[in-house]
N, C-alpha and C positions, 0 to 999 in steps of 0.2 A: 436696720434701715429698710424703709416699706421704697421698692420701685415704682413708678406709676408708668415705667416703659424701660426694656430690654431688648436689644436685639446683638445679635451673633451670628455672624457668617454669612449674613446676607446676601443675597442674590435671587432676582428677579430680572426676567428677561419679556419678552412679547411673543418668539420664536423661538421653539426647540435652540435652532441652531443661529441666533442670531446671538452677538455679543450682550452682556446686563448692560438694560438700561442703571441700575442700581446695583450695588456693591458697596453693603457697609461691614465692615470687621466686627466691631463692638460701638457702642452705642446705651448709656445709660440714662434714666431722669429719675431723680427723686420723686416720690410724693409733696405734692408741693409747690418743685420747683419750675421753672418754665424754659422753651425750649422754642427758638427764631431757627427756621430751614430756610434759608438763601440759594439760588442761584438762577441761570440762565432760562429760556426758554427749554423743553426738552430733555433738560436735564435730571427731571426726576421726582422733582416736588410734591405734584397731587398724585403720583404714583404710591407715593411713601405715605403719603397721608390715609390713601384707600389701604395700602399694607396694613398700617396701623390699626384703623377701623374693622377692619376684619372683612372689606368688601371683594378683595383680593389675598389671595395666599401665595408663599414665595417657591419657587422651585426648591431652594437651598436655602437652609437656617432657620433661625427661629425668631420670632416675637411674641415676649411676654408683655401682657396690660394686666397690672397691678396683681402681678409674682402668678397671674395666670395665662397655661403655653395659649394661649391665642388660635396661632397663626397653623397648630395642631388641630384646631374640632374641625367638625363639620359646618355647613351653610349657616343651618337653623342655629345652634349653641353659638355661632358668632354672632350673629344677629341680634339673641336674646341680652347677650353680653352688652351689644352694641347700643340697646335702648336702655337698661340699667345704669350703665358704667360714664356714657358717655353723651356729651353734649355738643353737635356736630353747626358750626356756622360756614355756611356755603357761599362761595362768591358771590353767585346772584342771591341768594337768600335762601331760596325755595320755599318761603311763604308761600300759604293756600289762599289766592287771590280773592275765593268765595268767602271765604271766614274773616269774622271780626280780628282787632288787636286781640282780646281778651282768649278767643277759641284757638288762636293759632300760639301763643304762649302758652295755651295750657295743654297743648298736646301730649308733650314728653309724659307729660303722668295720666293719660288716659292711655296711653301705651304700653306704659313701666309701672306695675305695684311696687316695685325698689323705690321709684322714682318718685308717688304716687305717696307712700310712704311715711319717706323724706320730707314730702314738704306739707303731710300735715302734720307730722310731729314738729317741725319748727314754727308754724306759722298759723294750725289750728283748722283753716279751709284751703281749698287748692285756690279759692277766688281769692286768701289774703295775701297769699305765698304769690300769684302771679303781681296784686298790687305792689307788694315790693319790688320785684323784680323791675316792673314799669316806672316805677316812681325810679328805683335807683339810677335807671340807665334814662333818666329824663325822659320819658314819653310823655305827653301832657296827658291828664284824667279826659279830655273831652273826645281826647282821641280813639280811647278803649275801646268801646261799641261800636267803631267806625270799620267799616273796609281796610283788609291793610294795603289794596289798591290806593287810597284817599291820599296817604302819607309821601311823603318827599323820599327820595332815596334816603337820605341818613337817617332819617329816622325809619326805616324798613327797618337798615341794617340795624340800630338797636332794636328793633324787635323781636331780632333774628339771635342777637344777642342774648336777653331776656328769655326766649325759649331754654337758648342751648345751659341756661343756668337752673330752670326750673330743676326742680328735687337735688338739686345738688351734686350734680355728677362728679366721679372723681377726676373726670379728665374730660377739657375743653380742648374739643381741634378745631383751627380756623383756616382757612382755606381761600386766600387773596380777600379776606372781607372790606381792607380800604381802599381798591383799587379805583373807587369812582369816588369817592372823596378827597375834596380841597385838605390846604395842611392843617386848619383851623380844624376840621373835623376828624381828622386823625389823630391829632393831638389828645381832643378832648375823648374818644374814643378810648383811644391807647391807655388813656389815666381810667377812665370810668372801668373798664374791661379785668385790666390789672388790678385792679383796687377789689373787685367785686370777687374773682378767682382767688384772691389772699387771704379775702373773707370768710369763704367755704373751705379753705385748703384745696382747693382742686391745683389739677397739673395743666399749665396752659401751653401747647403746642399749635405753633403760628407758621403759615406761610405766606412767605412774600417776596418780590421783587425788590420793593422797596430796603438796603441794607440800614438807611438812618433808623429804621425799627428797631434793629438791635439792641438798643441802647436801652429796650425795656426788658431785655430778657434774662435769665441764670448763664446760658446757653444759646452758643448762636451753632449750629450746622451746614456748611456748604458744599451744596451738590456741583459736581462739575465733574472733570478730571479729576481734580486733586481736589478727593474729598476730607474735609476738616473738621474736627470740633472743637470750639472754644469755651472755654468759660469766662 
């Protein structure tokens, strides 16, 4: 069994001597499979999420991404890992407002030779491999060349989308990416998103407020006091 995320004995605090904002025992996700983090304001969510990413390391325990100790190397070896392995969609996006659709999806593999790789052994050029991408998360073709200023919120966030799949990463985190979309577009979102991660085999790891998300996940997680994992 390949993990795409292990953690043990978790503990992360903000202060020496301040109580864990986080405390997880164990915590496992297949390759694969997908993983819904819930809870309160405060409680912990994009905390866990930068753990994961390797942008923060814990005081106590461990985090493996994909049967590798992680949350062990150094700055730069997370980092490296970080553009490889992973494909990161941010609340606000973090689209590069000067660049085209076209420039700002194809980042990940001007970045990443893993990533770089990837998607011309599937797809032939990095330019066909972004077309797909665009196409599948519905971005219209007249749009590619445009500003990703130009575009309406929801279609940012598929852009942002579309990035974080280029070369195929084995592990999608998303980090509140519906929070400014109506249900209509979360809906259609949630299906295009999950369809496209099951495509690649990647591990899809979501945060949200919103608990009716759950209902697309392997795995739901909730932060709070009493913390839980469901399947």
């Amino acid at each position: 069994m390949s993990l795409a995320l292990q953690i043990e004995s978790l503990k992360f605090r903000w202060h020496p001597k301040a109580e864990p904002i986080l405390s997880i025992d164990a915590l496992e996700l297949e390759l694969g499979q997908s993983l819904f983090i819930q809870g309160a304001s405060g409680s912990g969510k994009s905390t866990l999420l930068n753990l994961m990413a390797g942008v923060l390391t814990p005081q106590q325990g461990v985090i493996n991404l994909l049967d590798q100790p992680v949350s062990k190397w150094r700055g730069k070896q997370r980092d490296q890992f970080r553009a490889h392995h992973i494909g990161y969609i941010f609340q606000q996006f973090n689209l590069l407002p000067y660049l085209t659709v076209m420039a700002n999806v194809l980042l990940p593999c001007r970045l990443s030779a893993g990533r770089k790789k990837r998607a011309l052994e599937a797809y032939g050029t990095l330019e066909a491999s972004a077309h797909h991408w665009l196409g599948q998360l519905n971005i219209p073709q007249a749009l590619w060349q445009r500003p990703v200023t130009e575009l309406s919120v929801g279609q940012q966030q598929r852009v942002a989308a579309a990035r974080a799949l280029m070369g195929a990463p084995e592990l999608i985190i998303a980090d509140e990416p519906t929070s400014a979309l109506d249900q209509d577009n979360v809906e259609n979102f949630m299906s295009v998103l999950s369809q496209q991660c099951a495509a690649i085999g990647s591990s899809l790891i979501f945060v949200s407020h919103d608990r009716y998300l759950a209902k697309w996940f392997d795995q739901t997680l909730t932060l709070g006091k009493a913390r839980e994992v469901a399947a």
